[in-house]
C-alpha positions in Angstrom: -66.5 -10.0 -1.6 -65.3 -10.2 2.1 -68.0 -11.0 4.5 -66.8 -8.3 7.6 -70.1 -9.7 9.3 -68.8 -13.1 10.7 -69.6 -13.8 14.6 -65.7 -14.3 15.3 -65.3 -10.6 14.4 -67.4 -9.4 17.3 -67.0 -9.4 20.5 -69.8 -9.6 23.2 -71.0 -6.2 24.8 -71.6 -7.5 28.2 -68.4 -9.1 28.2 -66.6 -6.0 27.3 -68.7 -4.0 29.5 -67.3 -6.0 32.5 -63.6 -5.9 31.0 -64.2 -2.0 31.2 -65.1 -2.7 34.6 -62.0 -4.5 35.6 -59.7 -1.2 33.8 -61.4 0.9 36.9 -60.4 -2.1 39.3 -56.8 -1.8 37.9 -57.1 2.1 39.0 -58.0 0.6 42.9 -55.0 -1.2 42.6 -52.5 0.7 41.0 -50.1 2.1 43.7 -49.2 5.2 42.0 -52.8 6.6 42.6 -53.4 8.4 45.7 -54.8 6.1 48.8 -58.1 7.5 48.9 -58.3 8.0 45.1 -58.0 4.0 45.2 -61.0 3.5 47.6 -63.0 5.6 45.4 -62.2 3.5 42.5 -63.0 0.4 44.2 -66.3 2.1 44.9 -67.3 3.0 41.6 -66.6 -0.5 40.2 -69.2 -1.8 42.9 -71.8 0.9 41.9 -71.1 0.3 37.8 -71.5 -3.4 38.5 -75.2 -3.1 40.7 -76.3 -0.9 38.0 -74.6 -3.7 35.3 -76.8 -6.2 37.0 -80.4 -4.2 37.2 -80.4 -3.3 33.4 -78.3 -5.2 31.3 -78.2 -8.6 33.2 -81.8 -8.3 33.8 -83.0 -7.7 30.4 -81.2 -11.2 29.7 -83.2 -12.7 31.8 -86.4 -11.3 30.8 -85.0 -12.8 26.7 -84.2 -16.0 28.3 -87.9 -16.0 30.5 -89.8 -15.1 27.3 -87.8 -18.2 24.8 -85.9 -15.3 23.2 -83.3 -17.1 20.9 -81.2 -14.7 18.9 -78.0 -14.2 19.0 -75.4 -11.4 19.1 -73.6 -10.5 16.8 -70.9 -12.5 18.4 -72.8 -15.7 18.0 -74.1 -15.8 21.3 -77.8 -16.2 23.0 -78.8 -14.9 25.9 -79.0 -18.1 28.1 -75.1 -18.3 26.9 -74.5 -15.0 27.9 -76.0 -15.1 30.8 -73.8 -18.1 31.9 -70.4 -16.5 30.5 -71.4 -13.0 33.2 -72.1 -15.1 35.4 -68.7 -16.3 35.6 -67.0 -13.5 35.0 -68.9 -11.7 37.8 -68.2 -13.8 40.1 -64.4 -13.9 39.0 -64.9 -9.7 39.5 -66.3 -9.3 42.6 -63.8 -11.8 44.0 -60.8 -9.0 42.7 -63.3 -6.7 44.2 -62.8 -7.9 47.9 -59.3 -9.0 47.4 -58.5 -5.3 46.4 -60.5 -4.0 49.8 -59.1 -6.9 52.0 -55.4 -7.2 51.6 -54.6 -4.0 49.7 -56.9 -0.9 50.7 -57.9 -1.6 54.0 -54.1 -2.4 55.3 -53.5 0.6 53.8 -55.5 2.7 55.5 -54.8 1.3 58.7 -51.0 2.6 58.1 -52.9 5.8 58.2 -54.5 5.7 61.1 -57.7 5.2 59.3 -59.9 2.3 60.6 -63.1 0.0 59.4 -63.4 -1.8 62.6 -65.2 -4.7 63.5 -67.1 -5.4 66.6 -64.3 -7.4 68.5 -62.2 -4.5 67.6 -63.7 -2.0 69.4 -62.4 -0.7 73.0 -64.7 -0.5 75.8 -65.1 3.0 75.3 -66.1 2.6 71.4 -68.5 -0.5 72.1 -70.0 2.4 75.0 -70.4 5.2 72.5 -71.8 1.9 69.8 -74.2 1.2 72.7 -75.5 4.5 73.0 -75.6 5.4 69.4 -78.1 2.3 69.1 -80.3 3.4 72.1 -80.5 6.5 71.0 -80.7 7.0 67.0 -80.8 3.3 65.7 -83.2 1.3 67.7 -86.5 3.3 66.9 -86.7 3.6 63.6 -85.6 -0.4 63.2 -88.3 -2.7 61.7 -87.7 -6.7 62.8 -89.8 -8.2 60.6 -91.3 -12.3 61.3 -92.3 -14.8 58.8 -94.9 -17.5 59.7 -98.2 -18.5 58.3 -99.8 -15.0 59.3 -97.2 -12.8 58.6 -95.7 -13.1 54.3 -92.1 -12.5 53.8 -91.8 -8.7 53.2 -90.7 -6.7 50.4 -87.2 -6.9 50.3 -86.1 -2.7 48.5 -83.9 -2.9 45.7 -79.9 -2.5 47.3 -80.9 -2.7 51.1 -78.9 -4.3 53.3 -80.8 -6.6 55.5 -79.9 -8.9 58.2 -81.5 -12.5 58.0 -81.6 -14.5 61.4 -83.0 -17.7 62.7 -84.0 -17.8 65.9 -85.7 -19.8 68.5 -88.4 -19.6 71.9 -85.4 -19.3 75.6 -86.0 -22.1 77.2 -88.8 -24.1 75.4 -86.4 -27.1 74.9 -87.8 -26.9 70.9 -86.2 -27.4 68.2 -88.5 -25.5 66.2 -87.0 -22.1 64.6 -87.9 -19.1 62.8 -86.8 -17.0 60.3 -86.8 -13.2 60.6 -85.0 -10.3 58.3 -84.7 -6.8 59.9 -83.7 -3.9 56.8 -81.0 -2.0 57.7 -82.4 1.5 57.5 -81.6 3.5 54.7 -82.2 7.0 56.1 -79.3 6.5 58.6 -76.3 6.7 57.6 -74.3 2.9 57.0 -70.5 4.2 58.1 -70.4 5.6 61.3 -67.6 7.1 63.4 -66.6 6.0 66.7 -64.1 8.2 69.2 -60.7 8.0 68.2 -58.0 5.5 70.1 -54.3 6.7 69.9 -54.8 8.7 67.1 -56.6 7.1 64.7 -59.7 7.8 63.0 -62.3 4.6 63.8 -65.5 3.9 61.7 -68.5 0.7 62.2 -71.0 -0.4 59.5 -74.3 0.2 60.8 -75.4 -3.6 60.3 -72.8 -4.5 62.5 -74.0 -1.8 65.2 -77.6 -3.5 64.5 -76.3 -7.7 64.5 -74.5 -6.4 68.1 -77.8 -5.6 69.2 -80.2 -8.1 67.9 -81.7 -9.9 70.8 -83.1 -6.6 71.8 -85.8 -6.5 68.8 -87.0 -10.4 69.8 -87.2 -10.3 73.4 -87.8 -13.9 74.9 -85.5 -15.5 71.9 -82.1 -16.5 71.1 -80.5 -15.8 67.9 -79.6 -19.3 66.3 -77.3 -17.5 63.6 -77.7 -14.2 61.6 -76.0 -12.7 57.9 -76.2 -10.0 56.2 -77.5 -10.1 52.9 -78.8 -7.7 49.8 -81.0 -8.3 46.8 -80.9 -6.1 43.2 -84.2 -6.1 41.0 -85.1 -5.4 37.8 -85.1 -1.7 37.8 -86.0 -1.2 34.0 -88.7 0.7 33.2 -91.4 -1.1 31.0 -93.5 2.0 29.9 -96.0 1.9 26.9 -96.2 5.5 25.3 -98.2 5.3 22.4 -100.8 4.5 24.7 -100.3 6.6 27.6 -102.1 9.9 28.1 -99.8 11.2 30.6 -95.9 10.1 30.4 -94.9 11.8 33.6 -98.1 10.1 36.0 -97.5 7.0 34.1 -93.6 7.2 34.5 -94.1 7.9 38.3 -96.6 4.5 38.7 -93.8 3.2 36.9 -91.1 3.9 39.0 -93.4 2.5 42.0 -93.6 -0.9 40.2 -89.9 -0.9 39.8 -89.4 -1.8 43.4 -91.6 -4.7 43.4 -89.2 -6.1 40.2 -87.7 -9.6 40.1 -84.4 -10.3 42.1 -81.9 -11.2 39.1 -79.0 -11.1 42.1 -78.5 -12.1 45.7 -75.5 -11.4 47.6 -74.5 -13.2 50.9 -71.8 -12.6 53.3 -69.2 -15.5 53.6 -69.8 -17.9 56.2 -73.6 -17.9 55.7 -75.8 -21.5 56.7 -76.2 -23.3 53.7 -79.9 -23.4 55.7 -80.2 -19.7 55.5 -79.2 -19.5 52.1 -82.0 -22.5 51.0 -84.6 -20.2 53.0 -83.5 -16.6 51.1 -83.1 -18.2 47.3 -86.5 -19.9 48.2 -88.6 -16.5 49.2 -86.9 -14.2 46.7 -87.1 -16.9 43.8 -83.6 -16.5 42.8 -81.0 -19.2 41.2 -77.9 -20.3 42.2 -75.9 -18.6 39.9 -76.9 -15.3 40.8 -75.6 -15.6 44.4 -73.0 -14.2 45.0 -71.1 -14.7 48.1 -68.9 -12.5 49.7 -65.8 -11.6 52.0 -66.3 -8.6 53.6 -68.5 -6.0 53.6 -72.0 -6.0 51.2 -72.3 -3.4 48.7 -69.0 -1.7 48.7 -70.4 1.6 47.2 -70.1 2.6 51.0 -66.6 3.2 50.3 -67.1 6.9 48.4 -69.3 7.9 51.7 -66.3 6.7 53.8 -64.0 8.9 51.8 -66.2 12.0 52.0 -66.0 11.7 55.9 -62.0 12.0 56.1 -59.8 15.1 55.7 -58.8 15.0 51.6 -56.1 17.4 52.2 -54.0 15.3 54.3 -52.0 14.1 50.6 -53.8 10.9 49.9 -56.4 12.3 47.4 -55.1 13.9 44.0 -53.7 17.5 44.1 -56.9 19.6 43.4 -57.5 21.2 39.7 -58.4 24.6 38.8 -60.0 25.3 35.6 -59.7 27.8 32.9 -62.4 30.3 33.1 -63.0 32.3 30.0 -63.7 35.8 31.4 -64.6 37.1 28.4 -67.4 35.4 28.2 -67.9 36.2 32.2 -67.2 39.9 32.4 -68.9 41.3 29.3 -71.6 40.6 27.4 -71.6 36.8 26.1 -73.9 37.6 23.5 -71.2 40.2 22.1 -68.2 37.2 22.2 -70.3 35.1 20.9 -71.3 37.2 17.9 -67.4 37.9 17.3 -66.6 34.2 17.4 -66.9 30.3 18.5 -65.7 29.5 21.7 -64.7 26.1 22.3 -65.0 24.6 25.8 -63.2 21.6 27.3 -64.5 20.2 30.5 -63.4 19.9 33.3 -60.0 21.7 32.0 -62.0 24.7 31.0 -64.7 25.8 33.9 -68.9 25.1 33.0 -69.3 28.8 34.3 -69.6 29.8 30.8 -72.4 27.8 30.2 -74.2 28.5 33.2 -73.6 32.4 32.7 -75.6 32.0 29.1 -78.7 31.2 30.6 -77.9 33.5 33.6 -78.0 36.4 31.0 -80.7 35.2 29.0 -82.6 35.4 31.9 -82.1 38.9 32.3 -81.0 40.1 29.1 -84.3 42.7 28.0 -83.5 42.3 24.5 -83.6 37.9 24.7 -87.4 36.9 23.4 -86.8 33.2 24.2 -84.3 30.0 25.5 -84.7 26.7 24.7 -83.0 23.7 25.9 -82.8 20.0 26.6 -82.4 18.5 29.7 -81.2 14.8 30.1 -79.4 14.8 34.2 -78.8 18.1 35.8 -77.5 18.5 39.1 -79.9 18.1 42.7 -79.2 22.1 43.1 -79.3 23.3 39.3 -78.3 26.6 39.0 -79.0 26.8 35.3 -83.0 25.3 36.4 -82.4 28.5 39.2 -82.2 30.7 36.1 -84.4 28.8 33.6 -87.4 29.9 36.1 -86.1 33.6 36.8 -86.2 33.9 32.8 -89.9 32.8 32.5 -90.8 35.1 35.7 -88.9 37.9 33.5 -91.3 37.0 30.4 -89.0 35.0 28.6 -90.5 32.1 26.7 -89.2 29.3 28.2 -89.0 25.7 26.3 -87.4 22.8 28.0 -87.8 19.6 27.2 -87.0 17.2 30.2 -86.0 13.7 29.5 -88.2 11.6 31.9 -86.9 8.3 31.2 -83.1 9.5 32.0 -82.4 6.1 34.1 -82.3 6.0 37.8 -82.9 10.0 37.3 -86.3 9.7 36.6 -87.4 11.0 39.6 -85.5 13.6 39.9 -86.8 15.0 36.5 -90.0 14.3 37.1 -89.4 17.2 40.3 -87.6 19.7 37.7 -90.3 19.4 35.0 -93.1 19.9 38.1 -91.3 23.1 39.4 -90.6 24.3 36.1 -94.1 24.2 34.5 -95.2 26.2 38.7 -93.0 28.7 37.1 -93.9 29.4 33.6 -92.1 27.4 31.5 -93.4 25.1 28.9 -91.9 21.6 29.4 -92.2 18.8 27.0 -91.4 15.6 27.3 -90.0 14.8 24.2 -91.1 12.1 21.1 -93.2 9.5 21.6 -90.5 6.4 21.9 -87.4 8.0 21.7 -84.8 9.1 24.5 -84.1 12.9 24.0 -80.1 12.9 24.7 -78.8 15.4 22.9 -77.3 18.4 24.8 -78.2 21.7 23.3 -79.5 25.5 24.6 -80.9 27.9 21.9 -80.9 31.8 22.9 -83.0 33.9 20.9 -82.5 37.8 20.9 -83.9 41.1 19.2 -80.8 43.0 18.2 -80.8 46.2 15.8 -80.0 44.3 13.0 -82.6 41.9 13.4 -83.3 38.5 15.6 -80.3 36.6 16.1 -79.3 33.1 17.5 -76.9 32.1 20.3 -76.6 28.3 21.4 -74.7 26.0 22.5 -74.4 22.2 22.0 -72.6 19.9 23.9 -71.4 16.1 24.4 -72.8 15.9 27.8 -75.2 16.9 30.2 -76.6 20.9 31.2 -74.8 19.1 35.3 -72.2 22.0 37.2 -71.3 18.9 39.1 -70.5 16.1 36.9 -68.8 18.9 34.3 -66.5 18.9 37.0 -65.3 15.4 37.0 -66.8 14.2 33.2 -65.1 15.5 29.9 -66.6 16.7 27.5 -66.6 19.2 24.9 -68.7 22.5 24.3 -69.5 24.7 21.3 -70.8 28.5 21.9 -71.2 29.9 18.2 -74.1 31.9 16.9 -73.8 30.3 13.3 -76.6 31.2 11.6 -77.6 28.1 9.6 -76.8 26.1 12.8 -79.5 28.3 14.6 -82.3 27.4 11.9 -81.3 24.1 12.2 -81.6 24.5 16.5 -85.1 26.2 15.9 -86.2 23.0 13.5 -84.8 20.8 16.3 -86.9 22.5 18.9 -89.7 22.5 16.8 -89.4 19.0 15.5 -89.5 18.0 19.6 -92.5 20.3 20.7 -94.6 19.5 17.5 -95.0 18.0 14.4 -92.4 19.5 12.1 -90.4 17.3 10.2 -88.1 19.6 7.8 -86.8 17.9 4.8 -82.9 18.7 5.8 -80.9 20.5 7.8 -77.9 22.6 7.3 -75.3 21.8 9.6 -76.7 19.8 12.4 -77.3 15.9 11.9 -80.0 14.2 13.8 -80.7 10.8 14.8 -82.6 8.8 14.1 -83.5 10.5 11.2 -80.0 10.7 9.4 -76.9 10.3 12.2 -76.6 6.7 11.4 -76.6 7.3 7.1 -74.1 10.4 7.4 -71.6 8.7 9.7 -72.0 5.6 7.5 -72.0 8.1 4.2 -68.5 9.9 5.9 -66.9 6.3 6.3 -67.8 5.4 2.7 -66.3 8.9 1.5 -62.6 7.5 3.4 -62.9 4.5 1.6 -62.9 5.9 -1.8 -59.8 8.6 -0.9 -58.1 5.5 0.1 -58.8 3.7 -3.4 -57.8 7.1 -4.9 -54.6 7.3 -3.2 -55.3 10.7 -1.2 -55.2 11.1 2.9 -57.7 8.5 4.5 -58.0 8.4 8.2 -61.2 8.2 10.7 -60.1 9.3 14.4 -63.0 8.9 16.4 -63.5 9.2 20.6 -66.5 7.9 21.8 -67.8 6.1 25.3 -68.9 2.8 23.5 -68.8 0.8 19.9 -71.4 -1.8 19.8 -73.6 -1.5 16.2 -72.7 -4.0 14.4 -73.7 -2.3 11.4 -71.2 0.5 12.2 -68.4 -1.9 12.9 -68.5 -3.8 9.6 -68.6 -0.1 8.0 -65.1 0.3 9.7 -63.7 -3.5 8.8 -64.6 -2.5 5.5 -62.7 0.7 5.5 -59.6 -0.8 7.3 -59.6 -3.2 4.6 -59.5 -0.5 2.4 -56.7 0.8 3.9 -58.1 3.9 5.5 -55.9 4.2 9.1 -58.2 4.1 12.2 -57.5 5.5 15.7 -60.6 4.9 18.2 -60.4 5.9 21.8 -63.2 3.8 23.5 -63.4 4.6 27.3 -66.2 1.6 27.5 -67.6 -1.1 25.4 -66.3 -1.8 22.5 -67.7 -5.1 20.1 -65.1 -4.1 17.8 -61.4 -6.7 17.4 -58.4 -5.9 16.4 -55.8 -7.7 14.5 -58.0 -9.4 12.5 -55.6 -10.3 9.4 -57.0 -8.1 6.5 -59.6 -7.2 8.3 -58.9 -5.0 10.9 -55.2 -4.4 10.6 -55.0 -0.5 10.1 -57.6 -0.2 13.6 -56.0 0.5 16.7 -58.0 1.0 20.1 -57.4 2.9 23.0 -59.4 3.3 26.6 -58.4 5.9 29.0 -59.5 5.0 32.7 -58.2 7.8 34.7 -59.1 10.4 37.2 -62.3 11.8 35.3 -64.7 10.3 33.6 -63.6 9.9 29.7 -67.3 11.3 27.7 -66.6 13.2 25.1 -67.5 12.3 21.5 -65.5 13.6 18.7 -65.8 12.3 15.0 -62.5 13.2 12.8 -62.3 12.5 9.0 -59.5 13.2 7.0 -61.5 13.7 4.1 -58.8 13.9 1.2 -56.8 16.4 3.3 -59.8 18.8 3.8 -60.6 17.4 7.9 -64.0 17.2 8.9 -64.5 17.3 12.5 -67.9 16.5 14.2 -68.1 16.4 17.9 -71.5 14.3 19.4 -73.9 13.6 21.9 -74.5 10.1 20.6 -72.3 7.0 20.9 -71.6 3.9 18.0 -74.4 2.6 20.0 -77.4 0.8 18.5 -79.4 2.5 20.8 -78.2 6.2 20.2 -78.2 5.9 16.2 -81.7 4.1 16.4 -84.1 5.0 19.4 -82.4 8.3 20.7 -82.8 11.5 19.6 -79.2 12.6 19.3 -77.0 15.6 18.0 -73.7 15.7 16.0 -72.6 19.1 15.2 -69.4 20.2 12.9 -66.3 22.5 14.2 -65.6 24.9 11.3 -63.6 27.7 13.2 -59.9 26.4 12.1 -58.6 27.4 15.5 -60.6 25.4 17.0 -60.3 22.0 15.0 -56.7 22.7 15.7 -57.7 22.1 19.5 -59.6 19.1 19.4 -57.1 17.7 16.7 -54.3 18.4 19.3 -56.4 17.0 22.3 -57.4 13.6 20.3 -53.5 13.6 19.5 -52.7 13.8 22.8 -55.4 11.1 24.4 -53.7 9.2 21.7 -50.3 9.3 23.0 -51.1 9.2 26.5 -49.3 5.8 27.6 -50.1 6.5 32.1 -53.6 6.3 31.8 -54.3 4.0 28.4 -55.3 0.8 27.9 -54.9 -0.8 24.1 -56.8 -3.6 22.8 -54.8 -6.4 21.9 -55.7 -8.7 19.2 -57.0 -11.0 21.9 -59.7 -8.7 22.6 -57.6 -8.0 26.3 -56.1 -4.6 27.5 -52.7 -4.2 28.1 -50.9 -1.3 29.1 -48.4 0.4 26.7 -44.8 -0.3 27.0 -43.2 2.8 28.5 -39.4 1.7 28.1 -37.3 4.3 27.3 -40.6 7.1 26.6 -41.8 9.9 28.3 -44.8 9.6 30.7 -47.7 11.1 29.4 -50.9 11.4 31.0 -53.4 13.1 28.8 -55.9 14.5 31.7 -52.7 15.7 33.7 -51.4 17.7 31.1 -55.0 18.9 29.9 -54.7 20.3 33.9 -51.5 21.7 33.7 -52.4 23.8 30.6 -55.6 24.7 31.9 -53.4 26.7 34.9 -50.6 27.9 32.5 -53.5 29.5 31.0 -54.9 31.3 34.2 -51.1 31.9 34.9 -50.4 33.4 31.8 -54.0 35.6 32.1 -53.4 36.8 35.4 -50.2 38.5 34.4 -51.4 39.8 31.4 -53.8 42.0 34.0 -51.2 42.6 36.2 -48.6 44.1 33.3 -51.8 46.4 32.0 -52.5 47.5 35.6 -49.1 48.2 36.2 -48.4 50.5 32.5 -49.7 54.1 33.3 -49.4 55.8 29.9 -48.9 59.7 29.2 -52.4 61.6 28.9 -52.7 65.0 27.5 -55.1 66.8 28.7 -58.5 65.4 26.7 -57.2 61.8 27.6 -59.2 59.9 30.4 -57.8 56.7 32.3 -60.7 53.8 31.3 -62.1 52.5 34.1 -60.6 48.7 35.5 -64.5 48.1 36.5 -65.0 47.9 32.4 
């Protein structure tokens, strides 16, 4: 029997993680995207990589601290891991600066837009510098000394700081000291000068500061001075079987976090080797995590640069305007809903609709109760806005915020405080277990008895990230999905454990054995000769459990299509092994997150759409949701959509047997770009609705004399 478990099958998750990584640095580069579009993407790869660093490459270094041996299922241990990021960091964040040096920022100086340097300022610029220091910069600046009395200070996770020696004017000493000043983070780091012949100038802050140093040590010169920046270990360790209080312990917690171990140091280029010996000495850190650099620290400054220019000036993408089901806007939602599903594509079709649910829950007389899970929302929540209004209205309000939703901890921790001032009950979920499924349960007295409305999703209950993420939606008032919804709720807020469930499929409980159950079922339609596929979208494939399940089935012959935006521990062209698996990853202008789970089942398709990943982590120690689509019309629509990320060849990436991504061969084939044309539909739609009112306005029909005109408010 064939052993589909054998380390050269896998590949490594951090490794693949930062060849994701380099697909979004290949969007900075490529010259078809608009110029500011580039700079964002260059931006985003600098933030995915800090956040890389503080979880994942920290956690490897905690295994390797602690003697933890095991290795992947690709055959490698942590220490080896560790060594082969190392590398290929390094390798990335030279690309990085490359990308900003000699593509984007002589780009933007064709238009006029500048990131100047001190010795490229004019006299009038270095004036308005000088008097921006006086004025907002110099008071709230910190320098901070480091001698037998005074221990070197706290370095915050992803400051910038400046290190400098110095030494005593005139002393005739050779004697020098060190001293760091923090760049503060409450101003902001990209400031704009007056414009010089027309173009649009902007300084870092830490140069406005390194222009100005001698000013914060009076009687001293500055020897040398570089900037520099340290990331921490910014997981949270928390222990909650024996915690009273999640969210107090969760907030000590997240104090702790800043005091974690540096696991990465960057340098500017041309730094002392002294200066370097002094910082990797303080901050205990090794000489592979230094990473030097030529330009700029901490490129995520880019995205704030962008949001300071004019984006209609053609150098960010044409602006898209979603569908917006009115029918679900204009009546009552409750009565669509009770007609019908609705399906809901993001950000091609408009989150209003989900929004307006809780918007007339919360006012609806005849709604007893809403429940709902929250994982990120948005920093001005509308649906948290009507959430409260619904518990001031005498709503029973349930919402279980997700507390350990990383780096939005805190923010939660503020929604679940305001929430429970207002007169909802918040939980916090199960004792060990992320809470990241996405649904909202609406319950309502109606003549013919109490009836259901929810919604689940595969992402988060966020107005602003539905407008750049996609995902997919389901409104339906199902009945036996709704006693499943209520058993959900009630397995999170108590004790209740129900034996099965209907429709919906949980994990941990059962996710991983249906999904492995529904791969088994393709295997034997494939021995019997009948239709065996598995289509499957997701944001990462890592459990190795679920990847042998799928060797096995290609070897069955059972044809597999993944689209993996992300990681993906899964090869292809493995002879006999993986032969009838192709991969695809779409790095485009939105964020690829939807999950969708096709089987074909013998010819009878069963479609699933997720909140939950192949990931270890989601089948094992989340609590996720995977949900079916029954209503034929809309299977149609996510059949057609996977169909069409399938064939997009603009935007795609395909793993080659190499375990590398190339880009499909377009020779002689149409372009197609699977979130353009999701856009372009999405407006053919409004089009198409718009003059559908317009031709009903515009018909005046015969009345006799008991005929009354309906009114166009209705």
């Amino acid at each position: 029997m064939e052993d589909f478990g054998k380390k050269e099958y896998f590949y490594n998750r951090e490794l693949s993680w930062l060849k994701f990584n380099e697909r979004v640095l290949e969007e900075a580069r490529e010259k078809e995207n608009p110029l500011l579009e580039r700079v964002k993407f260059l931006s985003i790869t600098a933030s995915n990589l800090d956040e890389f660093f503080m979880v994942r490459v920290a956690s490897l270094s905690d295994m390797v601290k602690v003697g933890y041996e095991k290795a992947d299922p690709a055959g490698l241990k942590p220490s080896q891991q560790l060594a082969k990021i190392s590398a290929a960091a390094h390798q990335m964040i030279g690309q990085q600066y490359m990308t900003y040096n000699r593509m984007l920022k002589k780009l933007l100086r064709e238009q006029n837009i500048q990131i100047l340097d001190l010795e490229d300022l004019s006299q009038k610029q270095l004036d308005f510098v000088d008097h921006y220091f006086n004025r907002e910069v110099y008071p709230v600046l910190t320098p901070m000394a480091v001698d037998s009395s005074r221990p070197f200070p706290l370095i915050l996770n992803k400051s910038i700081n400046i290190a400098a020696f110095i030494h005593k004017k005139g002393s005739g000493s050779k004697q020098v000291e060190f001293v760091t000043v923090q760049v503060p983070n409450v101003l902001p780091r990209v400031v704009k000068v007056p414009s010089e012949e027309g173009q649009v100038g902007f300084v870092l802050l830490e140069n406005i500061i390194r222009r100005h140093l001698k000013k914060l040590f009076v009687g001293y010169e500055i020897d040398e001075a570089s900037c520099y920046r340290v990331m921490r270990d910014m997981d949270l360790e928390v222990d909650e079987e024996d915690t009273e209080d999640l969210l107090k312990e969760i907030e000590k917690q997240l104090r702790l976090r800043e005091r974690g171990n540096v696991i990465h140091l960057d340098v500017e280029s041309g730094i002392s080797g002294r200066l370097i010996e002094k910082l990797t000495r303080r901050l205990d850190v090794s000489a592979d995590n230094i990473y030097s650099v030529n330009g700029p620290i901490d490129l995520t400054f880019l995205s704030k640069l962008v949001g300071m220019l004019d984006e209609s000036a053609g150098l960010c993408f044409p602006a898209h305007h979603p569908f917006v089901h009115y029918e679900l806007m204009e009546h009552s939602i409750f009565d669509t809903i009770r007609e019908k599903d609705v399906f809901l594509h993001h950000p091609f079709d408009s989150f209003d609709p989900v929004i307006e649910l809780v918007r007339q829950a919360s006012v609806d007389k005849n709604v007893l109760a809403i429940k709902m899970t929250l994982y990120r929302v948005s920093g001005n929540s509308p649906i948290i806005r009507y959430l409260e209004r619904a518990a001031e209205n005498g709503k029973q309000v349930t919402v279980l915020v997700e507390l350990k939703a990383r780096f939005d901890e805190e923010n939660n921790i503020n929604w679940a405080q305001k929430l429970e001032k207002t007169g909802c009950h918040v939980i916090f979920g199960l004792v060990g277990l992320k809470t990241h499924c996405k649904m909202m349960l609406v319950v309502r007295r109606e003549s013919t008895g109490i009836k259901r409305y929810m919604h689940f999703g595969t992402g988060n209950y966020n107005d602003i990230t539905a407008k750049f993420y996609t995902d997919m939606g389901l409104l339906t008032s199902n009945e036996q999905m709704g006693i499943d919804a209520s058993n959900v709720f009630n397995m999170l807020s108590g004790y209740s454990e129900p034996p099965y469930f209907h429709k919906l499929v949980m994990a941990p409980l059962w996710l991983r054995g249906t999904m492995l159950d529904l791969i088994e079922d393709e295997i034997n339609q494939a021995k019997a000769g009948r239709p065996a596929f598995i289509h499957a979208k997701m944001n990462a494939l890592s459990d190795e459990e679920m990847i042998r399940a799928l060797y096995k089935a290609s070897a069955a012959g059972v044809k597999i299509k993944l689209l993996v935006r992300g990681i993906c521990c899964l090869r292809t062209g493995i002879p006999g092994i993986s032969n009838n698996i192709e991969v695809h990853s779409i790095v485009g202008r939105y964020l690829e997150h939807s999950r969708i789970y096709i089987f074909g089942n013998g010819g009878e398709t069963k479609i699933f759409l997720a909140s939950a990943d192949m990931m270890t982590r989601n089948l094992n120690r989340r609590v996720e949701l995977m949900f079916p689509v029954e209503d034929e019309r809309i299977q149609a629509a996510i059949t057609d959509a996977f169909d069409i990320m399938m064939s997009d060849n603009v935007k795609t990436r395909v793993m080659g047997s190499d375990s590398h991504y190339y880009k499909p061969d377009r020779r002689g084939k149409l372009p197609v770009n699977a979130q353009e044309y999701f856009a372009r539909l999405a407006e053919q739609r409004t089009i198409s609705r718009q003059k559908s009112i317009r031709e009903k306005r515009t018909f005046t029909p015969v009345l006799g004399h008991e005929d009354q005109p309906e009114s166009e408010e209705r």
